[in-house]
C-alpha positions in Angstrom: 119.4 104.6 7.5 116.2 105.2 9.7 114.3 102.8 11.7 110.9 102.7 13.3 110.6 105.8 15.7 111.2 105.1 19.8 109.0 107.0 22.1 108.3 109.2 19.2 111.4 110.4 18.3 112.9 109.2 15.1 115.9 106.8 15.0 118.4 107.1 12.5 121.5 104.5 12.5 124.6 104.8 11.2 126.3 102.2 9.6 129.7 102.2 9.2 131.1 99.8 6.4 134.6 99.0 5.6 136.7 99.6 2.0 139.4 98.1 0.7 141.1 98.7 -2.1 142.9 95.8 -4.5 146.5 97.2 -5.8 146.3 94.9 -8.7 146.9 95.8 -12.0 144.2 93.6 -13.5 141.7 94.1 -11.2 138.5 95.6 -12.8 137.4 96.6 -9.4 139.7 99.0 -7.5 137.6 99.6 -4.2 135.3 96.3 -2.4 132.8 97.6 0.4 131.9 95.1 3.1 129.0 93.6 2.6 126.5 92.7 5.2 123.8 89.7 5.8 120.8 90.4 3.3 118.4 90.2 6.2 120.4 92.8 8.4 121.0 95.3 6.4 120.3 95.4 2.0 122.3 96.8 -0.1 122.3 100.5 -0.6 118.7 100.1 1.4 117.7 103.9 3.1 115.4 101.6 5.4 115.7 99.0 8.2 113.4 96.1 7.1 111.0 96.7 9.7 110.1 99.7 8.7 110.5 98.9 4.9 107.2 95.8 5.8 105.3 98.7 7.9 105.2 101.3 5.1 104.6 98.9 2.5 101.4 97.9 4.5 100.6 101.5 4.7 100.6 101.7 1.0 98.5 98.5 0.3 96.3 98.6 3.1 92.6 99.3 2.1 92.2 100.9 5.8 92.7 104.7 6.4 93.1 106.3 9.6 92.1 109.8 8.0 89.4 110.7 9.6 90.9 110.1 12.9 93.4 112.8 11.7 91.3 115.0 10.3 90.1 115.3 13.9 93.5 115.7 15.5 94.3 118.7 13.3 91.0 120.3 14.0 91.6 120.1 17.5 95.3 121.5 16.9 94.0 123.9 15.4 91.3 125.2 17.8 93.9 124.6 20.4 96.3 126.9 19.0 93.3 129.7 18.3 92.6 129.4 21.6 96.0 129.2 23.5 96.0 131.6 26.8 92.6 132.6 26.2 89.9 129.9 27.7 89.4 127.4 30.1 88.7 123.1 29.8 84.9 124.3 29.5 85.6 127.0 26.6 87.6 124.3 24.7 84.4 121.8 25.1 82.1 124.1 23.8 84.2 125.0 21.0 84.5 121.3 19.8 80.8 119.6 21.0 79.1 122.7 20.7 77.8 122.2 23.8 77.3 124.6 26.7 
């Protein structure tokens, strides 16, 4: 199950739930997995609520942060062109155009 990510590294939890089995004959279920409170933790959910709400707003949003990361992967991407070979003032003129 993952959660929302902590100082940007992602968080996964594991969740250990109990089995028991029933040894009756008539039983139509052999194995019973504990079940836990709705709002803690749904069943067979791959999600923690909180990050179930957030991606659903992601989806429905009208807003877009794409150009904002169109902008970060251009300057990845000059950045790694770059690497070993210029200076702060190379880098600027590479990205205002300015000299």
């Amino acid at each position: 199950m993952t959660d929302l990510p902590l100082s940007g590294r992602i968080v996964q939890l594991l969740v250990i739930a109990r089995r028991f089995r029933c040894d009756a004959v008539l039983c139509g279920r052999q194995i019973f997995t504990e079940r836990f409170a709705e709002e803690v933790l749904a069943p067979s959910a791959r999600r923690t609520a909180r990050k179930e709400s957030i991606v659903r707003a992601a989806i429905t949003s009208p807003w877009s942060n794409g150009q904002t990361e169109g902008q970060i992967t251009r300057l990845k991407l000059v950045r790694r062109q770059m690497y070993g070979r210029g200076n702060i003032d190379l880098l600027q003129a590479r990205l205002i155009g300015a000299e």
